[in-house]
C-alpha positions in Angstrom: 39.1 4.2 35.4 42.9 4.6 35.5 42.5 8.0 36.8 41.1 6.0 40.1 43.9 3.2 39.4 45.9 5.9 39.6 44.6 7.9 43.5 44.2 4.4 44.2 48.3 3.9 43.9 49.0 7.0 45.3 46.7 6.1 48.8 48.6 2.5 48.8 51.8 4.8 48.9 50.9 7.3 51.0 49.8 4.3 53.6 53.2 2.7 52.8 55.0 5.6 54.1 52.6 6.3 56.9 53.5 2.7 58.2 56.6 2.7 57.8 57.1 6.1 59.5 55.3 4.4 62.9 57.3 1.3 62.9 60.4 3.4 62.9 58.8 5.8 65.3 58.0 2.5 67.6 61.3 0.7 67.5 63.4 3.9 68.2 61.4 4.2 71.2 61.6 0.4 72.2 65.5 0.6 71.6 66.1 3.7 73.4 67.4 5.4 70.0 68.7 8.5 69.4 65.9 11.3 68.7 66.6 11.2 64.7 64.7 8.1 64.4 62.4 9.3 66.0 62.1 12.4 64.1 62.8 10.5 60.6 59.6 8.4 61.8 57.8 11.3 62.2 58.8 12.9 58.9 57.7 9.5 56.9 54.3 9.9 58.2 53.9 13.1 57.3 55.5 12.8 54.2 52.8 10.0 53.7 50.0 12.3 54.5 51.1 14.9 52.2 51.6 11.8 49.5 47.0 11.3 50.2 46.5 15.0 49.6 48.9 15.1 46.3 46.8 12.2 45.0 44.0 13.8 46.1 44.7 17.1 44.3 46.0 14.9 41.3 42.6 13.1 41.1 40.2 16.1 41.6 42.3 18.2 38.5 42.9 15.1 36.0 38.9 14.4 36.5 38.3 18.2 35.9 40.6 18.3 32.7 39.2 15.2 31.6 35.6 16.7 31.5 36.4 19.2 30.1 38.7 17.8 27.6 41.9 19.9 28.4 44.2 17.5 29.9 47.8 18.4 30.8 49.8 16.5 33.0 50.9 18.1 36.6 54.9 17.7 35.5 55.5 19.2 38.6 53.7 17.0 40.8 56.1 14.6 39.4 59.2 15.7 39.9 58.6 17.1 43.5 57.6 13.7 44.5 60.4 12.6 43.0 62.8 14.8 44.6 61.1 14.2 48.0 61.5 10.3 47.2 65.4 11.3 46.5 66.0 13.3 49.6 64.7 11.1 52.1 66.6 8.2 50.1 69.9 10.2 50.9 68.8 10.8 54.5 68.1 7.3 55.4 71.4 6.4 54.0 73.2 8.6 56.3 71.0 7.6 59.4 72.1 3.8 58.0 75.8 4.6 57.6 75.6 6.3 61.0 74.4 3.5 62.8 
């Protein structure tokens, strides 16, 4: 059961992002901004579609080593989200201290 707790939190982030990345997508349009918020919009939803397919791909393997009694965690899964999380932490801090 955590193993669906856990694609479960990754689809409730993935959506996150995916919202997030339309609303910015929507008020750069309504405000006439420049194109970068309307690409950073962009980006955040596919950033949040490539969030469902880690979680899917997480799921799927942790089910598969659990079966079969194997399990290692995907260290690397974890740290490339986390570095994704970083980057686009720094970018949105310069699009904020540029505005």
């Amino acid at each position: 059961l955590a193993n669906e707790r856990t694609l479960l939190a990754w689809i409730r982030t993935a959506l996150t992002l995916i919202g997030i990345g339309f609303l910015v997508d929507r008020l750069a349009a309504q405000n006439q901004a420049t194109d970068w918020w309307a690409y950073a919009g962009i980006i955040l939803v596919i950033l949040g579609a490539v969030m469902a397919v880690a979680g899917g791909y997480s799921f799927l393997k942790t089910r598969r080593d659990l079966e079969s009694g194997s399990f290692q965690p995907a260290q690397w899964l974890y740290l490339a989200v986390i570095v994704l999380v970083v980057v686009g932490a720094i970018v949105l801090v310069g699009f904020l201290l540029a505005s």
